[in-house]
ChimeraX commands (.cxc) that place a marker at each C-alpha (Angstrom):
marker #1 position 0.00,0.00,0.00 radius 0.5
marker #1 position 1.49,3.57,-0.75 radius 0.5
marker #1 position 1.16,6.31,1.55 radius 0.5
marker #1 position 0.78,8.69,-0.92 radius 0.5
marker #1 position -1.96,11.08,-0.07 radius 0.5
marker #1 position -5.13,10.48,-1.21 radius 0.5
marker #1 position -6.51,13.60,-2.52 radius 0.5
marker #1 position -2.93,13.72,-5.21 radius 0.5
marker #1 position -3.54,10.11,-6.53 radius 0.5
marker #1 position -5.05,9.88,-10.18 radius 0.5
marker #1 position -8.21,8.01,-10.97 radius 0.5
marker #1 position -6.64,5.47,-11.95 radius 0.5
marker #1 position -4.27,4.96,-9.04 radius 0.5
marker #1 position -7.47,5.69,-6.35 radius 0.5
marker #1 position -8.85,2.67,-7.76 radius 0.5
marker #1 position -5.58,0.14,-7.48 radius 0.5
marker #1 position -4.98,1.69,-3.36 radius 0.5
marker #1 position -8.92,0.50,-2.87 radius 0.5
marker #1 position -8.49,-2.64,-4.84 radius 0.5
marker #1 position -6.06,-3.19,-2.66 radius 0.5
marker #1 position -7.47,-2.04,0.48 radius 0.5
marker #1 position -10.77,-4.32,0.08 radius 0.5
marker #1 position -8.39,-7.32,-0.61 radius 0.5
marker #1 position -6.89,-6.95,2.34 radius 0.5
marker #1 position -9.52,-6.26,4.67 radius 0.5
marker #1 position -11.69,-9.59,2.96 radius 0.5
marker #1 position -8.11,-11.61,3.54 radius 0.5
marker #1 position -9.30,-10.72,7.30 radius 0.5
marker #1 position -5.21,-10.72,8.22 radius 0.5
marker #1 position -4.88,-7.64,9.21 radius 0.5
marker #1 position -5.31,-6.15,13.23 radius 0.5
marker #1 position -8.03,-4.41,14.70 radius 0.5
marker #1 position -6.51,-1.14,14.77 radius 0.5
marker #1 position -4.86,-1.52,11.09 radius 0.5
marker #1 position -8.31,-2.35,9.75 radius 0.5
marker #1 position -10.18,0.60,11.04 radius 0.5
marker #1 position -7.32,2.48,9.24 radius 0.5
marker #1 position -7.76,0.43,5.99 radius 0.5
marker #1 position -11.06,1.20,6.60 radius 0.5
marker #1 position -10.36,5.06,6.96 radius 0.5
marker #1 position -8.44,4.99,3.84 radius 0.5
marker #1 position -10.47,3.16,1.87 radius 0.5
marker #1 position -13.55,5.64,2.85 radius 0.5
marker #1 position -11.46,8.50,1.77 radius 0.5
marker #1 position -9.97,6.54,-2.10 radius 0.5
marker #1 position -13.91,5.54,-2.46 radius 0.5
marker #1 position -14.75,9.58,-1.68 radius 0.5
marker #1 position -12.29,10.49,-3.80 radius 0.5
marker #1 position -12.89,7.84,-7.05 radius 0.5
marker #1 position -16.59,9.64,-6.73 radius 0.5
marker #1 position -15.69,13.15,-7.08 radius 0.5
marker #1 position -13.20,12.40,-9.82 radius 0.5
marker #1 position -16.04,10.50,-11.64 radius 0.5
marker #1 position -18.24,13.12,-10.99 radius 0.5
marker #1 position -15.88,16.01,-12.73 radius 0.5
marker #1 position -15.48,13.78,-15.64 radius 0.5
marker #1 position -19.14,13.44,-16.36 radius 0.5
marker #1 position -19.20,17.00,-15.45 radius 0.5
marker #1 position -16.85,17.91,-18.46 radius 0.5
marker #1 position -18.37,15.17,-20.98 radius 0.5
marker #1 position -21.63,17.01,-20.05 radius 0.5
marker #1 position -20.10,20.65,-21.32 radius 0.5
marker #1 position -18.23,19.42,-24.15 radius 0.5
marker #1 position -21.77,17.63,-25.29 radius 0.5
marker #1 position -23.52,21.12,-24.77 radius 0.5
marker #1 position -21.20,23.15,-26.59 radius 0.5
marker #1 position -21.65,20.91,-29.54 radius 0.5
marker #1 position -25.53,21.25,-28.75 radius 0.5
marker #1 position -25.79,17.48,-27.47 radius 0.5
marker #1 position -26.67,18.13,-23.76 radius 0.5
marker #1 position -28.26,14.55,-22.84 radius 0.5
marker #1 position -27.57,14.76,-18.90 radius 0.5
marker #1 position -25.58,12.25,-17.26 radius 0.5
marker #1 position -25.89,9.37,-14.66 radius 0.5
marker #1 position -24.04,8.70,-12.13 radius 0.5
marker #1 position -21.70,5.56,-12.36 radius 0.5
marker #1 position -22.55,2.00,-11.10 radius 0.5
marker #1 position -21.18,1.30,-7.52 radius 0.5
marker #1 position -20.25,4.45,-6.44 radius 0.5
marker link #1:1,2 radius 0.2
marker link #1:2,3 radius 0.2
marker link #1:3,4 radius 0.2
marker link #1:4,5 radius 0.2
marker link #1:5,6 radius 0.2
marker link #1:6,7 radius 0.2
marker link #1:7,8 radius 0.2
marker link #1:8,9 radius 0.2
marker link #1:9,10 radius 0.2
marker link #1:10,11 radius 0.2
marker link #1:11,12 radius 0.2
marker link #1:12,13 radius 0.2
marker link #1:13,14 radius 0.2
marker link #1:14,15 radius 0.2
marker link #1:15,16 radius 0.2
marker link #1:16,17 radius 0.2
marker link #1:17,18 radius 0.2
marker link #1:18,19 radius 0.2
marker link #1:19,20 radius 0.2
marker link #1:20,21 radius 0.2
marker link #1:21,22 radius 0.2
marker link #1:22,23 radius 0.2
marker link #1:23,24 radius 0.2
marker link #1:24,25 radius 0.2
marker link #1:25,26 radius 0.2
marker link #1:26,27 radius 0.2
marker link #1:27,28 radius 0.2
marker link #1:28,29 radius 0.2
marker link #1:29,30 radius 0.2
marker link #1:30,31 radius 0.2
marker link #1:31,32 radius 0.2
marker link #1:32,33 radius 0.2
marker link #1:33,34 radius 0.2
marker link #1:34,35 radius 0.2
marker link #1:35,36 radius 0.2
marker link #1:36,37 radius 0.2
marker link #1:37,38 radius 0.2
marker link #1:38,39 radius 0.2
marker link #1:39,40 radius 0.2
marker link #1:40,41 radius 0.2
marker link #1:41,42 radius 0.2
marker link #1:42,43 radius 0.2
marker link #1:43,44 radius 0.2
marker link #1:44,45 radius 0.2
marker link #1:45,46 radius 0.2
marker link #1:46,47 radius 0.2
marker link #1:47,48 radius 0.2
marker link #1:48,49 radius 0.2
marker link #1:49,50 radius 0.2
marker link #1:50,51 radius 0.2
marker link #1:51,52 radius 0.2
marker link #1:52,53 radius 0.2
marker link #1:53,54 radius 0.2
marker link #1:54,55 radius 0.2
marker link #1:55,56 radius 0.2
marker link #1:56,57 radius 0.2
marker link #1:57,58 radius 0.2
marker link #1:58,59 radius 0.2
marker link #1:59,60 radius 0.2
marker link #1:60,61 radius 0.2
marker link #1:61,62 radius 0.2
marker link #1:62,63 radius 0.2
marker link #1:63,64 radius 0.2
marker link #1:64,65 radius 0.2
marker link #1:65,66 radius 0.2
marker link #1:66,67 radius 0.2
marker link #1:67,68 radius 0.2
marker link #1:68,69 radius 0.2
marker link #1:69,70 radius 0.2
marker link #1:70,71 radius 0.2
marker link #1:71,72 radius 0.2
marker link #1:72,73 radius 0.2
marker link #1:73,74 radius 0.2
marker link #1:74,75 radius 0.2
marker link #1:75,76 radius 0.2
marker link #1:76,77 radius 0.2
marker link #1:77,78 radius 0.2
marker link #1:78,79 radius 0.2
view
């Protein structure tokens, strides 16, 4: 796990860190205290994976009303 903060990580690495995080807290390997932090951090990747989503679809949503194609968006599965 990298202790990079959260809130610099691309999409893309957000995603791996939680992958991770979920893997380890299923393996059920980890102490009490290091799984409420797993926990913490995987809270804060899954916050962060949303509002990275979000200003994606956000920016598909302009581009498609500049070119006069506004259709809305939804928001995506699981998060």
């Amino acid at each position: 796990m990298t202790d990079k903060p959260v809130a610099e990580m691309s999409f893309e690495e957000a995603m791996a860190a939680l992958e991770a995080v979920v893997g380890q807290l299923e393996r059920g390997d980890v102490a009490l205290d290091a799984s409420i932090a797993l926990y913490e951090r995987g809270a804060a990747l899954k916050a962060h994976c949303a509002a990275r989503l979000k200003e994606a679809e956000e920016k598909v949503e302009m581009i498609r009303a500049q070119e006069g194609r506004a259709v809305g968006t939804a928001p995506a599965a699981g998060l």
